[in-house]
N, CA, C and O of each residue as an XYZ file, in Angstrom:
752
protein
N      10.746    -31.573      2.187
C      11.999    -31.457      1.458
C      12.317    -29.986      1.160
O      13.396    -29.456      1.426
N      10.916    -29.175      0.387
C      11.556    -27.733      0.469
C      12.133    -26.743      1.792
O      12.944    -25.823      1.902
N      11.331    -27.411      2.595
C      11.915    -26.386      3.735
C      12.551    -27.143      4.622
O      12.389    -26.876      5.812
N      13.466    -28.320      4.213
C      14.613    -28.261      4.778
C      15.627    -27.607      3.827
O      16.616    -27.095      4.352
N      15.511    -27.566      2.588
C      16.713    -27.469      1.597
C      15.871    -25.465      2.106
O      16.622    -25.146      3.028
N      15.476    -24.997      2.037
C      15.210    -23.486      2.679
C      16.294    -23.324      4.074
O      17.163    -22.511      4.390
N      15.735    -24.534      4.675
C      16.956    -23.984      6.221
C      18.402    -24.304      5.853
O      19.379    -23.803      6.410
N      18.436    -25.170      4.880
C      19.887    -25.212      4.527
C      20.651    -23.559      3.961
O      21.742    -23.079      4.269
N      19.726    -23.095      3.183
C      20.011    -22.083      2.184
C      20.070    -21.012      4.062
O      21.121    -20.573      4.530
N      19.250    -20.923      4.464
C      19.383    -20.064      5.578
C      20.949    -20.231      6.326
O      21.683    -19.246      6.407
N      21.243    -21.163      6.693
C      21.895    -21.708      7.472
C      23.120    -21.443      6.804
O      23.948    -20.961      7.578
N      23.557    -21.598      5.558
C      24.558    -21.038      5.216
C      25.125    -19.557      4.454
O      26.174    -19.180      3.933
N      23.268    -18.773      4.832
C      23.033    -17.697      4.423
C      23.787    -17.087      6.101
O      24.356    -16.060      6.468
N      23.530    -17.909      6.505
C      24.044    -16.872      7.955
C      25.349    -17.250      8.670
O      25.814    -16.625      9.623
N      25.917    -18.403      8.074
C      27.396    -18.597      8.227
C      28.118    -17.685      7.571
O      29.184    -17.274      8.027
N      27.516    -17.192      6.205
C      28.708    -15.803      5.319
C      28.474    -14.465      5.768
O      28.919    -13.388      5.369
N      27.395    -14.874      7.009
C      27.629    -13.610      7.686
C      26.062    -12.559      7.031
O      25.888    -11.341      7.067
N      25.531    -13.216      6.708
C      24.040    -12.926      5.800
C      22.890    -13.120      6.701
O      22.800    -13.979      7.578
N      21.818    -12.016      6.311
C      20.228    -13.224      7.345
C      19.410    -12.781      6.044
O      19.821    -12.391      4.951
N      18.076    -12.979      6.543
C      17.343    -13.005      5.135
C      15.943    -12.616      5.844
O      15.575    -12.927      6.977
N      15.139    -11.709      4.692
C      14.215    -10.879      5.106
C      13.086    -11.344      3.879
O      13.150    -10.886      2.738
N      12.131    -12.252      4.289
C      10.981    -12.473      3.399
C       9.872    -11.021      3.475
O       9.590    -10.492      4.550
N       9.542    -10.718      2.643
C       8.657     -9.161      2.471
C       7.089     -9.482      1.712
O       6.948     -9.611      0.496
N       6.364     -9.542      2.376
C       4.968    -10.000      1.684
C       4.074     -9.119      1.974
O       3.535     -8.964      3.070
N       3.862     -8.415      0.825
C       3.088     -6.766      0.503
C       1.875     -7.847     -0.009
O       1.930     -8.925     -0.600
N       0.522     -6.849      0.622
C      -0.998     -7.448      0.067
C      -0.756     -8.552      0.974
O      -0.802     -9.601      0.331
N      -0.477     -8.782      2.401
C      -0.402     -9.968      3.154
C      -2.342    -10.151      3.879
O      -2.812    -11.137      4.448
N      -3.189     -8.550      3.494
C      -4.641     -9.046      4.213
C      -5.122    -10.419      2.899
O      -6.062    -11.180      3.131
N      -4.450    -10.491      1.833
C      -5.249    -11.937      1.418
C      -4.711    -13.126      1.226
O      -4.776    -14.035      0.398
N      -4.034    -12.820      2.440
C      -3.623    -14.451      2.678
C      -4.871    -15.085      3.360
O      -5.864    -14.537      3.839
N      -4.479    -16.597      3.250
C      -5.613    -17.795      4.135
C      -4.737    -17.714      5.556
O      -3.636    -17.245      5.844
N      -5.566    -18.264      6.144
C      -5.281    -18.538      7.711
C      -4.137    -19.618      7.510
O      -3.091    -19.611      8.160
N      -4.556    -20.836      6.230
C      -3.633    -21.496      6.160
C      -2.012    -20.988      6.159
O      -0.901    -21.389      6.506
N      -2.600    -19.944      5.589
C      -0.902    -19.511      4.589
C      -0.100    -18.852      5.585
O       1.109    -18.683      5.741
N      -1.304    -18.481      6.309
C      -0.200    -17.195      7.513
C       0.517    -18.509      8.764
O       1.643    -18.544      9.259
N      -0.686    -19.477      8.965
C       0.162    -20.888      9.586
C       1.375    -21.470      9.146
O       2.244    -21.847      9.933
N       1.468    -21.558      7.865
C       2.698    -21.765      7.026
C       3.895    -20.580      7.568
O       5.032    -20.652      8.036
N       3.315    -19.908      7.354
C       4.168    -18.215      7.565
C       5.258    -18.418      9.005
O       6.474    -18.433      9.193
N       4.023    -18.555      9.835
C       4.353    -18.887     11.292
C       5.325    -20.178     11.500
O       5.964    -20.268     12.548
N       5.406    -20.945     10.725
C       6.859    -22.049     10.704
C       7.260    -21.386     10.530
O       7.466    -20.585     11.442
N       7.638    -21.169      9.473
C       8.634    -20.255      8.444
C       9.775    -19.696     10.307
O      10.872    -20.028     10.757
N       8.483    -18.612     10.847
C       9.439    -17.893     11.977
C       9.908    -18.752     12.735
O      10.632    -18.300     13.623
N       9.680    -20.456     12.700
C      10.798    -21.182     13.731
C      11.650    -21.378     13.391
O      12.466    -21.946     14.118
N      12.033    -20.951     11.813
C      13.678    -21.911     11.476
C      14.838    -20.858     12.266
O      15.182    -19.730     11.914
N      15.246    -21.584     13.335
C      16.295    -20.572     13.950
C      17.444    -21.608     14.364
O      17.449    -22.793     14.029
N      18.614    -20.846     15.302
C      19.688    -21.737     15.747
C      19.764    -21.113     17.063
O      19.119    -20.102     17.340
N      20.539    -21.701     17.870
C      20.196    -21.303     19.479
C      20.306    -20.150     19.234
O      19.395    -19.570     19.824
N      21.048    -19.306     18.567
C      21.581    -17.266     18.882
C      20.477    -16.988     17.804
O      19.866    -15.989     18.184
N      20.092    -17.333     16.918
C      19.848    -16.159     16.147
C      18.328    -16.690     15.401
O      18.188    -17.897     15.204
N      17.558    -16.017     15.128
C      16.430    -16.429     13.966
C      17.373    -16.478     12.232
O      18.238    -15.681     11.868
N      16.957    -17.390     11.638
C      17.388    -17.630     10.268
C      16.593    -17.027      9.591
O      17.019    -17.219      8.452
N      15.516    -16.282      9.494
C      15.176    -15.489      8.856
C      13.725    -14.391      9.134
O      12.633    -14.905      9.380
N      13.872    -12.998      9.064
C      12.939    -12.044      9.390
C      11.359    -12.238      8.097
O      11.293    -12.605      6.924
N      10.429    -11.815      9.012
C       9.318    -11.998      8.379
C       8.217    -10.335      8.192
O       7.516     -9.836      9.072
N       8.377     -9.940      7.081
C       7.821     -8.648      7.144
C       6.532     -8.881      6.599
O       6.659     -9.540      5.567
N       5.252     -8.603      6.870
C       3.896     -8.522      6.789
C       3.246     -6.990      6.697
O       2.836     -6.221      7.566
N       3.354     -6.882      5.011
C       2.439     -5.765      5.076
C       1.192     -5.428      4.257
O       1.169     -5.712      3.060
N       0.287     -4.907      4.779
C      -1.165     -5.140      4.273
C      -2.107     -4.105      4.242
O      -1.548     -3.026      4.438
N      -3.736     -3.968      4.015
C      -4.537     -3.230      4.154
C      -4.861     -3.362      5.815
O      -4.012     -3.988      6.450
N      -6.091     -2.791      6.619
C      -6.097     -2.934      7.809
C      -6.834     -4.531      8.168
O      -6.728     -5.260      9.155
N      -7.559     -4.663      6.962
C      -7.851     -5.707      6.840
C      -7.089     -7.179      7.870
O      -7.565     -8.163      8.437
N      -5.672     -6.599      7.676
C      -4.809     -7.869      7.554
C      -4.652     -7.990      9.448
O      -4.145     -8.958     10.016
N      -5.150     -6.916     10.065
C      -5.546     -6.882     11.584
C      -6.549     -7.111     11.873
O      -6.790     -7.488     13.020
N      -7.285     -7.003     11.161
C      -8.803     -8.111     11.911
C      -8.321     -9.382     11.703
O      -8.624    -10.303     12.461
N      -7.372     -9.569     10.453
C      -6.980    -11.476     10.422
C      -6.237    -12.023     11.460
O      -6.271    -13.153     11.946
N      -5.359    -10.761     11.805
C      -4.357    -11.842     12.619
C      -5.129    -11.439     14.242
O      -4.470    -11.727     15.241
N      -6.314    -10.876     14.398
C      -7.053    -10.935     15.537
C      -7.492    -12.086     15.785
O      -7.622    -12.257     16.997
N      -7.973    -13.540     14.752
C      -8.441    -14.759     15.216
C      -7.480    -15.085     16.113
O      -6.339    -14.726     16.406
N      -8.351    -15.938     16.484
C      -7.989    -16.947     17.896
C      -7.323    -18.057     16.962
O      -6.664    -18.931     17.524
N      -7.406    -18.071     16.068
C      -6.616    -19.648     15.223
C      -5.047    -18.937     14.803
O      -4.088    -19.708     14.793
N      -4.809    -17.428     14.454
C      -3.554    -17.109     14.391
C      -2.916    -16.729     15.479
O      -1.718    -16.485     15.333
N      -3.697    -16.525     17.263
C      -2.723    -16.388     17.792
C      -1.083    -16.707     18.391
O      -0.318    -15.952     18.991
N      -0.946    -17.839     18.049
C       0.769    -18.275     18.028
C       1.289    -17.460     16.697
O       2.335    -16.819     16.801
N       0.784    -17.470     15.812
C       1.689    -16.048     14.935
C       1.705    -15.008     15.010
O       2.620    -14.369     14.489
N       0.335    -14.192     15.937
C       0.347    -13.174     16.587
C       1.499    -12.855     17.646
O       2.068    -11.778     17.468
N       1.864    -13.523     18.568
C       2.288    -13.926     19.517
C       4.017    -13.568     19.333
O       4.862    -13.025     20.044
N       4.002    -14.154     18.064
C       5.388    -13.600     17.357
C       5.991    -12.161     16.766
O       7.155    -11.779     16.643
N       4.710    -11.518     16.448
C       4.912    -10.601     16.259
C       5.755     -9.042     17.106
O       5.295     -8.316     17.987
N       7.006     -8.982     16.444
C       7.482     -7.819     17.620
C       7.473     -6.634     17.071
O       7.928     -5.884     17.934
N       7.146     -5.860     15.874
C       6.263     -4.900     15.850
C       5.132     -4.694     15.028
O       5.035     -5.272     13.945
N       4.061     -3.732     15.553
C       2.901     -3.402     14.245
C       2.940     -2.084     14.560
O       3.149     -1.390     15.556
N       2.640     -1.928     13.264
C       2.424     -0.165     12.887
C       1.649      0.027     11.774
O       1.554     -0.484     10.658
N       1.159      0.844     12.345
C       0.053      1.371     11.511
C       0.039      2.377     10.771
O       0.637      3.297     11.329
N      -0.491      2.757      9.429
C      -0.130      4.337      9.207
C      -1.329      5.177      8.826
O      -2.268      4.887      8.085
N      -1.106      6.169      9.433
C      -1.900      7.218      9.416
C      -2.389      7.920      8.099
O      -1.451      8.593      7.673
N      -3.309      8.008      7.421
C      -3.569      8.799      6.436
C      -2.693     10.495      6.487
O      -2.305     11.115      7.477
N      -2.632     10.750      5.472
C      -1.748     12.078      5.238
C      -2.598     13.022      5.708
O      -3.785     12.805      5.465
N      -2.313     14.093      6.364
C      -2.405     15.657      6.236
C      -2.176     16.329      4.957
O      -1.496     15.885      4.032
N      -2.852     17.517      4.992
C      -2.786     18.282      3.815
C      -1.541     18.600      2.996
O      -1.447     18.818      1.788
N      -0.190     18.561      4.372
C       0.921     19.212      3.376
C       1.695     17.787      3.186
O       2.445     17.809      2.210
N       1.679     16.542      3.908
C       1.753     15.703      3.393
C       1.135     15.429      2.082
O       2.109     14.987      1.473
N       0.267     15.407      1.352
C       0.088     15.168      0.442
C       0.742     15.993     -0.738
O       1.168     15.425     -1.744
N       0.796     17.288     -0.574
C       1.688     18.007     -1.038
C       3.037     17.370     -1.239
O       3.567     17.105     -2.318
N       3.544     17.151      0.068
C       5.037     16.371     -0.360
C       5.187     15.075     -0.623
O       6.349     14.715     -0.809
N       4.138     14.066     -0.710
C       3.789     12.782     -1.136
C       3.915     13.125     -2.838
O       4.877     12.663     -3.452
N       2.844     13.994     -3.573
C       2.744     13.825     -4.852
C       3.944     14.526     -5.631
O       4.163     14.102     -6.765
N       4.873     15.722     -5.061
C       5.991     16.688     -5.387
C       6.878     14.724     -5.301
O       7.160     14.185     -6.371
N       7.154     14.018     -4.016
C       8.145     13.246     -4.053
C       8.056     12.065     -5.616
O       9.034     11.619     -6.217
N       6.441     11.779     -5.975
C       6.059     10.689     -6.679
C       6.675     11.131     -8.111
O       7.131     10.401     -8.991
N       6.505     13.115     -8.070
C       6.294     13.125     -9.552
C       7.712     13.537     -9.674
O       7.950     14.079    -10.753
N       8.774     13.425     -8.826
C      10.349     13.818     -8.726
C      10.701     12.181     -8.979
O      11.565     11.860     -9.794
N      10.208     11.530     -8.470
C      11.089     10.262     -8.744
C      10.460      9.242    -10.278
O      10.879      8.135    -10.617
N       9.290     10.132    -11.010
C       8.609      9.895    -12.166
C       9.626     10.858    -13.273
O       9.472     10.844    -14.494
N      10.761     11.741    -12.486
C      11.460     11.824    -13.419
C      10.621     13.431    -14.070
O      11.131     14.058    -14.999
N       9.460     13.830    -13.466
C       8.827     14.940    -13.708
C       9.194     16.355    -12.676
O       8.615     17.402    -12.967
N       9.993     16.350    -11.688
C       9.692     17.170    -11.332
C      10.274     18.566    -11.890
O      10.091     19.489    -11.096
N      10.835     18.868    -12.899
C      10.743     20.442    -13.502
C       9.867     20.454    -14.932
O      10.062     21.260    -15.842
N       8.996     19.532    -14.935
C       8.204     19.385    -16.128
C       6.443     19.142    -15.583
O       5.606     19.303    -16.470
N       6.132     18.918    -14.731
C       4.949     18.873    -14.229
C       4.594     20.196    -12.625
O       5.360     20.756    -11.841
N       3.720     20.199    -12.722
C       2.740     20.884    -11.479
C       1.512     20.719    -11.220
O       0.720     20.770    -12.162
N       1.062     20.496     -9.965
C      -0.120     20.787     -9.450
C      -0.012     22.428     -8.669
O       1.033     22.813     -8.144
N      -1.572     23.454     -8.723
C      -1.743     24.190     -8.205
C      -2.277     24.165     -6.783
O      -2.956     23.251     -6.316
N      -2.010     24.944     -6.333
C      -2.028     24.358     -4.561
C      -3.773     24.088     -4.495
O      -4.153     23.279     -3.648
N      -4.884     24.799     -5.434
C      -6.264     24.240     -5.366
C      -6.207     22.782     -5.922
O      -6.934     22.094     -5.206
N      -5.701     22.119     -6.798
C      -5.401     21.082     -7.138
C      -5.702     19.964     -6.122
O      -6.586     19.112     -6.039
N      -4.398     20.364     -5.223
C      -3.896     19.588     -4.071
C      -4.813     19.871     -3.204
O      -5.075     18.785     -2.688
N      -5.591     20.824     -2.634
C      -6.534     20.403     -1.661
C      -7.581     19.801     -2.589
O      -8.143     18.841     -2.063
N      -7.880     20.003     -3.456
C      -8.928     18.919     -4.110
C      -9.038     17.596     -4.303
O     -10.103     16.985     -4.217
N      -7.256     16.778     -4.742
C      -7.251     15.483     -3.769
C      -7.125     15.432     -3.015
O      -7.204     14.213     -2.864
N      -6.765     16.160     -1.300
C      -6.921     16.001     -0.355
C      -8.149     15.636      0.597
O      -8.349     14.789      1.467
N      -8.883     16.689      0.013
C     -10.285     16.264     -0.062
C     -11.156     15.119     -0.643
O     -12.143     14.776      0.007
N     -10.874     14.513     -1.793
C     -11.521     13.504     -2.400
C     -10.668     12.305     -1.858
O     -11.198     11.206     -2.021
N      -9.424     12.316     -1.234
C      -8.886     10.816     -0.946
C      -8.819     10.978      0.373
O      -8.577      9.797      0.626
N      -8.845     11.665      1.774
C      -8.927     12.162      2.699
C      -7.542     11.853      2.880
O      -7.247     11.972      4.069
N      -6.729     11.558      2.278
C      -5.189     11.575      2.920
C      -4.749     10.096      2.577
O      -3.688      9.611      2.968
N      -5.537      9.537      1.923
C      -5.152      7.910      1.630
C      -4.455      7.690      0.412
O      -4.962      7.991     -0.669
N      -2.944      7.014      0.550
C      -2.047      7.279     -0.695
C      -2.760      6.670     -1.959
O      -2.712      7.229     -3.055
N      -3.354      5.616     -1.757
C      -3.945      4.883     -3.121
C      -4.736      5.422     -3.710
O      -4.882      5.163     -4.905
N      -5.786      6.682     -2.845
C      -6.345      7.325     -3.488
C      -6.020      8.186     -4.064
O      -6.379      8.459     -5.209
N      -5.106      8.924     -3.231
C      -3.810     10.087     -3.938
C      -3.449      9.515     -5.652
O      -3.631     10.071     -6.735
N      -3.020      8.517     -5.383
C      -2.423      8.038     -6.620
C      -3.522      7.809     -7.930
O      -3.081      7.908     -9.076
N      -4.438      7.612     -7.782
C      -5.699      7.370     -8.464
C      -6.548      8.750     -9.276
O      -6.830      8.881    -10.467
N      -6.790      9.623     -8.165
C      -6.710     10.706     -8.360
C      -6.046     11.407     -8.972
O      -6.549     12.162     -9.805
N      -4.579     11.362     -8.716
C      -3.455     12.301     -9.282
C      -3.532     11.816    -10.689
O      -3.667     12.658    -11.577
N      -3.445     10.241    -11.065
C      -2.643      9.513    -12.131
C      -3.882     10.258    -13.339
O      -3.637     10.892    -14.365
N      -5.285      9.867    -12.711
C      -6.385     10.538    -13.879
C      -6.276     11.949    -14.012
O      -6.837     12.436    -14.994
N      -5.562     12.852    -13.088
C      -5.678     14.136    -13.309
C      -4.396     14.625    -14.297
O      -4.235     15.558    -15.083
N      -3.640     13.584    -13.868
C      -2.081     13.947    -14.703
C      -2.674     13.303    -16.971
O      -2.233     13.536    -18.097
N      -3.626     12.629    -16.465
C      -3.957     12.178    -17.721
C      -4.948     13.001    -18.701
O      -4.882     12.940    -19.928
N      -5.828     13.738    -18.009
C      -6.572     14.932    -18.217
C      -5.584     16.370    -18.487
O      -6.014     17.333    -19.122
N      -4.328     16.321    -17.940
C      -3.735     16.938    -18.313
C      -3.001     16.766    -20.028
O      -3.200     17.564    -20.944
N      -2.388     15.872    -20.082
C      -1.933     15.077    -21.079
C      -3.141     15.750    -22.041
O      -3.114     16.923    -22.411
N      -4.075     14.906    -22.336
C      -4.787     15.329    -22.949
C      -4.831     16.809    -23.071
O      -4.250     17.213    -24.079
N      -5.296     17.619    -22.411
C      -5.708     19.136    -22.899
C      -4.124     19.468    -22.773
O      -3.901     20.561    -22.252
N      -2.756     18.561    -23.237
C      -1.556     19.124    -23.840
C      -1.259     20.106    -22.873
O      -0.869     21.200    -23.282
N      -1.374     19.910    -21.662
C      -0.916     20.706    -20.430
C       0.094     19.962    -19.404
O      -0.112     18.800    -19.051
N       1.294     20.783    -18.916
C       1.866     20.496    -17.387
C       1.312     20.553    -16.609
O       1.576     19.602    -15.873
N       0.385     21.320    -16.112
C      -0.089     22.555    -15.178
C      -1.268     21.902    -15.064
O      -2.204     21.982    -15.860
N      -1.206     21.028    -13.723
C      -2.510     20.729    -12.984
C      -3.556     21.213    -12.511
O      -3.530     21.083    -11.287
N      -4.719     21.845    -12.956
C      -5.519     22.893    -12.340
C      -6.335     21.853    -11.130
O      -6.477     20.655    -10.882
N      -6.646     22.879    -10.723
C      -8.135     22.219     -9.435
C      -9.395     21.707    -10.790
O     -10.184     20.763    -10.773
N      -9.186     22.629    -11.731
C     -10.625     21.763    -12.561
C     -10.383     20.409    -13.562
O     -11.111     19.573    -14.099
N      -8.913     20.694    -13.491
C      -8.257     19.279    -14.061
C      -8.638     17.944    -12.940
O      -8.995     16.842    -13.356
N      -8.510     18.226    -11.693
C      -8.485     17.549    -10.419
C     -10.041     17.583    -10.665
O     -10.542     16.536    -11.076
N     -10.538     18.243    -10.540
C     -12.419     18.082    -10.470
C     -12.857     17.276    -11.921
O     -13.877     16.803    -12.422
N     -11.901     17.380    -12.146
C     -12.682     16.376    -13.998
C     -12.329     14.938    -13.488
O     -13.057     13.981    -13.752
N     -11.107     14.812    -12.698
C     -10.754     13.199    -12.691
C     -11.415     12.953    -11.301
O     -11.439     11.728    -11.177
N     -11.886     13.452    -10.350
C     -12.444     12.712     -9.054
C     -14.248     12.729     -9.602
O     -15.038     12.050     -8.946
N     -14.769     13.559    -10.840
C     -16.109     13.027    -11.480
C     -15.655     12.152    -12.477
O     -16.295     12.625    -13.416
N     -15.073     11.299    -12.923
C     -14.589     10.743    -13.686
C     -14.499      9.707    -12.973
O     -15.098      8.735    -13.434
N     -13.832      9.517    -11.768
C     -13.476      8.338    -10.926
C     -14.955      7.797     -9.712
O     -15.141      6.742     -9.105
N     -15.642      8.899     -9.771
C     -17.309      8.854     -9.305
C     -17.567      8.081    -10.046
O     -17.590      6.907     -9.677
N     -17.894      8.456    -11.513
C     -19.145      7.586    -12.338
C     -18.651      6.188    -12.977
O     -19.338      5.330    -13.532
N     -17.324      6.205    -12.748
C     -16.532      4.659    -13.075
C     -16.794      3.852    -12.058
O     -16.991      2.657    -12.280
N     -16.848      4.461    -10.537
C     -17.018      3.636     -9.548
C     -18.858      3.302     -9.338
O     -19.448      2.295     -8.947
N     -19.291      4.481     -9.740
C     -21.036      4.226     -9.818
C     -21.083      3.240    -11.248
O     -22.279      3.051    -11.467
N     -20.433      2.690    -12.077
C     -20.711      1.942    -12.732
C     -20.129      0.535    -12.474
O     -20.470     -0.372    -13.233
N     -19.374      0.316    -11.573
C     -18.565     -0.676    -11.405
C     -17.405     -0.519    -10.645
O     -16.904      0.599    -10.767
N     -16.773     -1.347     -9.839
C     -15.597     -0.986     -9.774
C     -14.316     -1.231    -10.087
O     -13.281     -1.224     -9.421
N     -14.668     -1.546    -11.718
C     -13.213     -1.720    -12.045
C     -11.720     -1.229    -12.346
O     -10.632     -1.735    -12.618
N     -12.518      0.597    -12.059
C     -11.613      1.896    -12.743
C     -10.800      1.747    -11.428
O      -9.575      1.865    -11.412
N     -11.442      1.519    -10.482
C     -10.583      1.806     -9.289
C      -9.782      0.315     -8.410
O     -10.705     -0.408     -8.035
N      -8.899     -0.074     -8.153
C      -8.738     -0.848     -7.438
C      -9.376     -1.200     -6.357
O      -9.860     -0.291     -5.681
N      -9.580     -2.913     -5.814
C     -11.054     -3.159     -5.509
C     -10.213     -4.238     -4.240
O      -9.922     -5.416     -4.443
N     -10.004     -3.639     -3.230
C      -9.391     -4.261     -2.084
C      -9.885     -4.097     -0.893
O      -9.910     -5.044     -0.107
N     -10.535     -2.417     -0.438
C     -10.893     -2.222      0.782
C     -11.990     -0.961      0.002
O     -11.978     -0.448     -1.117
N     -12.773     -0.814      1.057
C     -13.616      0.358      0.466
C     -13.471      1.223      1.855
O     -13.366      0.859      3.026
N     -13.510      2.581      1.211
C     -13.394      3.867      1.772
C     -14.564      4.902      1.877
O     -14.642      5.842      1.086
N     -15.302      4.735      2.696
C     -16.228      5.844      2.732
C     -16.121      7.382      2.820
O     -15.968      7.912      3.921
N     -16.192      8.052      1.776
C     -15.906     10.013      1.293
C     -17.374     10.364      1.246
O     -18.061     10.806      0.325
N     -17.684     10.022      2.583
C     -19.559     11.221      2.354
C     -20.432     10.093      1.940
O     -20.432      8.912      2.287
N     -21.046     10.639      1.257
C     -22.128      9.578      0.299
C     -21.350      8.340     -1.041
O     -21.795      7.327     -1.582
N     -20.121      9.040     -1.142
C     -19.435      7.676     -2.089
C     -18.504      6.658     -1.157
O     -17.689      6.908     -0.269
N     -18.948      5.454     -1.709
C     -18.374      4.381     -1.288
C     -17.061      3.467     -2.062
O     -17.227      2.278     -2.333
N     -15.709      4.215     -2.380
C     -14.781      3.826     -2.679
C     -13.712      2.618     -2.687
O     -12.931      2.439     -1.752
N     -13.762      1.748     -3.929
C     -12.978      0.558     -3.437
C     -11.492      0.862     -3.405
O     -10.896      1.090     -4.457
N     -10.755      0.876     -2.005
C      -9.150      1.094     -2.548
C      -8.265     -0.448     -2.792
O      -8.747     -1.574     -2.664
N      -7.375     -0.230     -3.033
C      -6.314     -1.207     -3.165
C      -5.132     -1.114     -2.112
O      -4.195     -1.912     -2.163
């Protein structure tokens, strides 16, 4: 019953001249079941057109899933994957300048360019780590009543984010782990 009254809603989503784009962020923890479900979902169509787009996005995780042999007919469907590349150095630069401009900070905050290679270095270019990094360093700032991100502000929050993760990993988001040398990092 729901997913006919769904193809209805489609169906006259695309008579007003409309299509419709389902978006499922964190898609590596879906079940096999769910991504089977998923995979209907991509038959509701009419001879011209699909009734609705299916966006799948995930950790890398979510490509070893759809590597089984039980999802290949939803594999099969798939017409693009992309992957993304961890940042470069001045990417990260313009990753954290864009985060802390649209935080509404950018003529009120700074990182020093040692700063920035210091999360570059501790997250190797991985945004979640970027963000993890930055968010404890911007908070270490706060505290010592500073704008002005130093590299030892940055070195207080990636030992800070060490001994939280050597105690557990609950400081850090706990989705995929990232190997930096001898630490073993859970990202999200």
């Amino acid at each position: 019953a729901l997913l006919d009254e769904l193809n209805r809603f489609l169906l006259d989503l695309l008579a007003q001249g409309g299509n419709a784009l389902l978006i499922i962020d964190e898609a590596q923890l879906l079940t096999i079941a769910c991504l089977e479900e998923i995979r209907l979902l991509s038959n509701l169509e009419t001879d011209q057109s699909k009734l609705i787009q299916i966006l799948l996005i995930g950790q890398p995780e979510l490509k070893e899933t759809l590597s089984q042999h039980a999802l290949r007919q939803l594999r099969q469907r798939i017409s693009i994957m992309y992957e993304i590349e961890p940042l470069d150095r001045e990417e990260v630069t313009a990753y954290i300048d864009a985060r802390i401009e649209v935080a509404g900070g950018k003529e009120k905050v700074a990182f020093a360019p040692k700063a920035i290679d210091r999360i570059y270095a501790f997250s190797n270019g991985f945004p979640r780590l970027i963000n993890v990094v930055a968010d404890q360093a911007l908070l270490a700032a706060y505290v010592a009543n500073t704008t002005f991100v130093s590299e030892a502000l940055v070195q207080q929050a990636v030992e800070e984010l060490k001994k939280a993760d050597a105690a557990g990993p609950s400081r850090l988001p706990a989705k995929q782990s990232v190997s930096l040398g001898r630490y073993v990092l859970p990202v999200a």
